[in-house]
C-alpha positions as CSV (number, residue, x, y, z in Angstrom):
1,X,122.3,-5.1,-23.8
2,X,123.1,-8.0,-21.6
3,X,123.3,-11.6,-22.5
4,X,119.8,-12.0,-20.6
5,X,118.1,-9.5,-22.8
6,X,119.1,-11.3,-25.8
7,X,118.4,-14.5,-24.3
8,X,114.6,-13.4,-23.7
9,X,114.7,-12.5,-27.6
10,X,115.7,-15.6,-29.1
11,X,113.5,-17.4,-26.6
12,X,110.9,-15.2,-27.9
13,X,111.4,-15.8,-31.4
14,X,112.3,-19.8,-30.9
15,X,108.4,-19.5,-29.9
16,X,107.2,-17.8,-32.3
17,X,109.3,-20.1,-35.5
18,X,107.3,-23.3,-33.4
19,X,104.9,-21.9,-33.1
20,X,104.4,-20.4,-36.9
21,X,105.8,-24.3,-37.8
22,X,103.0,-25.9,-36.0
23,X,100.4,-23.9,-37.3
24,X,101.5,-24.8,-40.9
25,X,101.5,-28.4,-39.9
26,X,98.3,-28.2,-38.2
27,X,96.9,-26.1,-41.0
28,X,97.7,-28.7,-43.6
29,X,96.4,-31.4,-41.7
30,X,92.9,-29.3,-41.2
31,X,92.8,-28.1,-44.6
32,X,93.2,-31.6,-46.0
33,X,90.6,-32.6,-43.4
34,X,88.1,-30.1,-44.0
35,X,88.2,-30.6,-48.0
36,X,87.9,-34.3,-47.4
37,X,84.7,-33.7,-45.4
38,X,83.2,-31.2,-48.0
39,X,84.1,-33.4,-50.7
40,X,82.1,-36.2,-48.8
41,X,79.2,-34.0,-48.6
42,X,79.1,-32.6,-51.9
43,X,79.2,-36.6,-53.0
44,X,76.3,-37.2,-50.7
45,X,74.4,-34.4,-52.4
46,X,74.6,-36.0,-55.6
47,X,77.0,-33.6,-57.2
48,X,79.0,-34.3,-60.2
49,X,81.9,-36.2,-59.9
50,X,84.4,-34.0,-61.3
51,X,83.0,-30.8,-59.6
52,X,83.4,-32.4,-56.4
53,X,87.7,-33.0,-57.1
54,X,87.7,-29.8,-58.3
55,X,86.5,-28.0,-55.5
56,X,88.2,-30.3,-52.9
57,X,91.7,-29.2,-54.2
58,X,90.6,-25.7,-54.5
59,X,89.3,-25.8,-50.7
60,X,92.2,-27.4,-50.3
61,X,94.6,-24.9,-51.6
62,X,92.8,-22.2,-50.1
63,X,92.8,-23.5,-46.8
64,X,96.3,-23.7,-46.5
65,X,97.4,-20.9,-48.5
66,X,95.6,-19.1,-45.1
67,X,97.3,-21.4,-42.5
68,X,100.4,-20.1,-44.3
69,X,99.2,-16.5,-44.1
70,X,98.2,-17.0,-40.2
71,X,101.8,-18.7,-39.7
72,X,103.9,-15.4,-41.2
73,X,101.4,-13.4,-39.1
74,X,102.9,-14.5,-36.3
75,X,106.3,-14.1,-37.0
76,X,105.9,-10.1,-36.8
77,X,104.5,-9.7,-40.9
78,X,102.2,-7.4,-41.1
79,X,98.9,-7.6,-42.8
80,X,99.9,-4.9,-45.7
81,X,103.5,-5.9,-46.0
82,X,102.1,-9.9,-46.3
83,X,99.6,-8.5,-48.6
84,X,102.7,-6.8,-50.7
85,X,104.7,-9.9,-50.4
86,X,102.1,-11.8,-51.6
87,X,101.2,-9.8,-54.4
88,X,104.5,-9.9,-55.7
89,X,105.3,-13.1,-55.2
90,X,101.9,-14.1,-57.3
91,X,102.9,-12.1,-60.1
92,X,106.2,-14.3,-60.0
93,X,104.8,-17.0,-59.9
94,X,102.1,-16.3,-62.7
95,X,105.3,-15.2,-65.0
96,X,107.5,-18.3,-64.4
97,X,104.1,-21.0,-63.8
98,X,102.4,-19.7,-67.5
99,X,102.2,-23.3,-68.6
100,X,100.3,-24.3,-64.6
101,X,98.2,-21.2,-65.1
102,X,97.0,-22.0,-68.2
103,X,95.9,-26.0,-67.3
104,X,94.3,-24.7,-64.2
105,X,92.3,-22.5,-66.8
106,X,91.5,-25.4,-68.8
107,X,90.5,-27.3,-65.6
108,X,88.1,-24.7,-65.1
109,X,86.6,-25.1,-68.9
110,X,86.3,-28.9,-68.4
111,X,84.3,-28.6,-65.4
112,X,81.9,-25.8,-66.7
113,X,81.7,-27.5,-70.6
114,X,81.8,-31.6,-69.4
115,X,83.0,-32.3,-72.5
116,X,83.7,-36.2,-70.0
117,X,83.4,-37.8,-66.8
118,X,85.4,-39.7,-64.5
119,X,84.9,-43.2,-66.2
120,X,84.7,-42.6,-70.0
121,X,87.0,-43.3,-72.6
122,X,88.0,-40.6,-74.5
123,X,91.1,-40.0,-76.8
124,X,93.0,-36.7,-76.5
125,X,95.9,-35.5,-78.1
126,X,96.9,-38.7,-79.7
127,X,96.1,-40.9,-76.2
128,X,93.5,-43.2,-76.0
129,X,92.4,-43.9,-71.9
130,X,89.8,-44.3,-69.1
131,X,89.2,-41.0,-67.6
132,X,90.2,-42.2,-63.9
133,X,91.0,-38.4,-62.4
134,X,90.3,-35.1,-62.6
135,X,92.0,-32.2,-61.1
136,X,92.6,-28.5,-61.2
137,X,96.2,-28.8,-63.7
138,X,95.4,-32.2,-64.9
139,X,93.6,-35.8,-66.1
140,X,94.6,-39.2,-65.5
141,X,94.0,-41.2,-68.5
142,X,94.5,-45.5,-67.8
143,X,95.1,-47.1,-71.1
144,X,93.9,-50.2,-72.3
145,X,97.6,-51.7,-71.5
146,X,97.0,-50.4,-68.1
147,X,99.5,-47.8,-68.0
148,X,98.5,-44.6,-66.3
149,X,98.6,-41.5,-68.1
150,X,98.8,-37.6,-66.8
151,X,97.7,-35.0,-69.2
152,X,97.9,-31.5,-68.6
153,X,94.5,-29.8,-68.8
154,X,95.9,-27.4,-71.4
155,X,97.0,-30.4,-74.3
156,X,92.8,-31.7,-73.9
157,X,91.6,-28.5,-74.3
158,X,94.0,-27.2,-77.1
159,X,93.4,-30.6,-78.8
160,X,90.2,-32.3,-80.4
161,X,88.5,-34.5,-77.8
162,X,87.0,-38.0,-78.8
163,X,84.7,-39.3,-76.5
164,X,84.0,-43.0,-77.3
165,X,81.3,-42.9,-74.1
166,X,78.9,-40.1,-74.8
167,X,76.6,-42.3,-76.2
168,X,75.1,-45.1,-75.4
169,X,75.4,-47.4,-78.9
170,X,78.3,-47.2,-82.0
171,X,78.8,-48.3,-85.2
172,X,81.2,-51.2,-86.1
173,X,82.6,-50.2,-89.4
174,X,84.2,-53.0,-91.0
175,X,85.6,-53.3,-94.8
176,X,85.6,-56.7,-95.9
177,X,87.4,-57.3,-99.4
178,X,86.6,-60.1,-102.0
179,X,88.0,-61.1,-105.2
180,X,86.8,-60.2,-108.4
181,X,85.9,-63.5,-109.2
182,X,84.0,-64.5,-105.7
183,X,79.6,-63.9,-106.4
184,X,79.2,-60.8,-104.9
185,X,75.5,-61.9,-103.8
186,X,76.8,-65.1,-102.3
187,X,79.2,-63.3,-99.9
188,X,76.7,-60.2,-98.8
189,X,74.3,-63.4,-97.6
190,X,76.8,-64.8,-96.1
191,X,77.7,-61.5,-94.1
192,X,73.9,-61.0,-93.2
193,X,73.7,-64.3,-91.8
194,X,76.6,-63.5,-89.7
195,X,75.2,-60.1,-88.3
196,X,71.6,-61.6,-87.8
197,X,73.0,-64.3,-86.0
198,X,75.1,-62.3,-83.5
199,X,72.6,-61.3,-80.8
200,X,74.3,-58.2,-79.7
201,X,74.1,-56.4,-82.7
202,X,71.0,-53.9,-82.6
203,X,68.0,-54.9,-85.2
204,X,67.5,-50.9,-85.4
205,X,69.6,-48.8,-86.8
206,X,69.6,-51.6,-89.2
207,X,73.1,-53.3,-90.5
208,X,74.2,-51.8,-93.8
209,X,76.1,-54.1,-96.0
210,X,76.5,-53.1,-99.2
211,X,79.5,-52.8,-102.4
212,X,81.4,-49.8,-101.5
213,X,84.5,-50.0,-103.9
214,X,85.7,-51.4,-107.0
215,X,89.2,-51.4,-106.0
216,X,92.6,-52.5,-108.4
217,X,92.3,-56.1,-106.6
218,X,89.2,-56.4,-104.5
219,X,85.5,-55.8,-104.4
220,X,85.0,-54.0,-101.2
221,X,82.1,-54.5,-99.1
222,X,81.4,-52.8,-96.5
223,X,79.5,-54.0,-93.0
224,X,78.2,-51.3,-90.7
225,X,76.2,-52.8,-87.7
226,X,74.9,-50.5,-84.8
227,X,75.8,-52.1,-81.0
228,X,75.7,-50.9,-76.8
229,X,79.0,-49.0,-76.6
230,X,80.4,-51.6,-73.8
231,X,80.2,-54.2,-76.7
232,X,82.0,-52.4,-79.6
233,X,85.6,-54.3,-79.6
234,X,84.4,-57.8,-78.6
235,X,81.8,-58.0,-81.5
236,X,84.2,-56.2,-83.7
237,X,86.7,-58.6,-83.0
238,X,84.2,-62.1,-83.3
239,X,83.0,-60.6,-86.6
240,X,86.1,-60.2,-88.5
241,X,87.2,-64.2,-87.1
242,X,83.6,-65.6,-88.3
243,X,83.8,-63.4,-91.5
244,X,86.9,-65.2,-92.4
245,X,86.1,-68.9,-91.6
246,X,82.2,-68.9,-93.4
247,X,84.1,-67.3,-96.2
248,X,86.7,-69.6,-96.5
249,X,84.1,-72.8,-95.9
250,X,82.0,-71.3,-98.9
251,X,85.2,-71.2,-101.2
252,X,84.8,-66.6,-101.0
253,X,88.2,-65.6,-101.5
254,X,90.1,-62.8,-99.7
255,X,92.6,-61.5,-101.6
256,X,95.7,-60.1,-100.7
257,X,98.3,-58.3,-102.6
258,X,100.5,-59.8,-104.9
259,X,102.6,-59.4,-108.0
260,X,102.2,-61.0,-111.6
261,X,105.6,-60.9,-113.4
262,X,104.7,-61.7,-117.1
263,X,108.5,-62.7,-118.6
264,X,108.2,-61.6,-122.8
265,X,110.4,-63.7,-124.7
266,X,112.0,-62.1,-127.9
C-alpha cells in the first residue's frame, strides 16, 4: 500500500473526527437551544415552575446524549455495537454514580409530591434557605446570611422537610418570664395591650396569653399571636423589645438566674 493510499485514509478519517467534533459542538449548542425554547413555552403555558427546570435539563440531557450518539455514528460505530457500548457503559456508570442516581430519583419525587416551590423557605436537613433552584440532582437553598447552598435531592428527601411557606399565616410563640413576686394580672394586661396595639397581628385566631409554668425562678407566661407569614420575624422581633420596656416602665421584673449563697456561722 502506497503512501497515497494511506494518505486518502487519514484524510478520510481527519473528516470524519471534524466532522463527529462538530456535530458534538453543534449538538450542544442546539440541545441547549432547543430546551431553552421549550422551557419558555412550558412557562408561557403556565406550568409549574419546578416542572419546567426539570424537564429543560432532562431535554437537555437527552438532546445531547443523541448528538453524541450521531457523532460516534460517524466515526464507523455501528448502531448494535453503540447500543452495546452504551449499555455497558450505563451500567458503569449506575455502579460508580449510586449517590447521582439516587438524587436524580429524589428529583423526580419532589416534582411529583411538591412538598416546595421555587421561592419558599423551607428547612432541610439542618439548613434553613429560600428555595432559589431546582434541578434533576439538586436544590439551591439562599440563606438568610445570603450564602448559597446546594443540597443534593437525596439529603431533602431522606430528611424531614419544614416548610415555613405553605401557609399563608403562623403563630409567634413567645415565653415571656416574670418573677414570683410581679402581679401576674398586671403583666398579662400589659401583654394584651401590646398585641392589640400591633396592627399586624390577626384578631382571629385570637392571641392566647395565658400562665404556662410555675418554674424554680419564674412565672412563665406564654404569648401566642397568629400573623401573615411574610410578617413572622419582624413582629416577633418588635414584640420581645416592647415586652421588655412596658415591663420595665411598670416596675414587672424579668428575672434571670442567679445564686443565693447563705454563709452559716457556727
Amino acid at each position: 500500500m502506497d503512501w497515497n493510499v494511506y494518505r486518502g485514509i487519514l484524510i478520510g478519517y481527519t473528516i470524519k473526527v471534524v466532522l463527529a467534533i462538530l456535530i458534538i459542538i453543534v449538538g450542544r449548542f442546539l440541545s441547549k437551544k432547543i430546551s431553552k425554547l421549550a422551557g419558555l413555552g412550558l412557562k408561557k403555558a403556565n406550568a409549574d415552575e419546578m416542572l419546567v427546570d426539570f424537564l429543560s435539563d432532562l431535554l437537555y440531557y437527552a438532546l445531547f446524549i443523541i448528538s453524541v450518539v450521531i457523532a460516534l455514528n460517524t466515526l464507523g460505530f455501528k448502531t448494535t455495537s453503540l447500543a452495546a457500548i452504551i449499555g455497558a457503559a450505563t451500567l458503569a456508570i449506575g455502579l460508580s454514580l449510586q449517590s447521582n442516581l439516587s438524587n436524580f430519583g429524589s428529583g423526580v419525587l419532589i416534582l411529583l409530591t411538591k412538598p416546595f416551590k421555587v421561592g419558599d423557605f423551607v428547612e432541610v436537613g439542618g439548613i434553613s434557605g429560600s428555595v432559589q433552584k431546582i434541578s434533576i440532582f439538586n436544590t439551591e437553598l439562599l440563606t438568610p446570611d445570603n450564602k448559597k447552598i446546594i443540597v443534593p435531592n437525596s439529603s431533602i428527601i431522606g430528611n424531614p422537610i419544614t416548610n415555613f411557606s405553605a401557609n399563608d399565616t403562623r403563630r409567634v410563640d413567645l415565653t415571656i418570664g416574670i418573677s414570683y413576686e410581679s402581679d401576674i394580672k398586671k403583666a398579662k394586661a400589659i401583654l394584651e395591650k401590646i398585641v392589640n396595639s400591633d396592627g399586624r397581628i390577626l384578631k382571629e385566631p385570637a392571641c392566647t396569653i395565658a400562665v404556662a409554668e410555675l418554674a424554680d425562678s419564674s412565672i412563665n407566661i406564654v404569648v401566642r399571636p397568629w400573623v401573615k407569614a411574610s410578617d413572622y420575624w419582624a413582629v416577633k422581633f418588635d414584640l420581645l423589645e416592647r415586652i421588655k420596656e412596658r415591663f420595665d416602665a411598670e416596675g414587672v421584673v424579668i428575672p434571670y438566674p442567679q445564686m443565693d449563697v447563705h454563709v452559716k456561722k457556727d
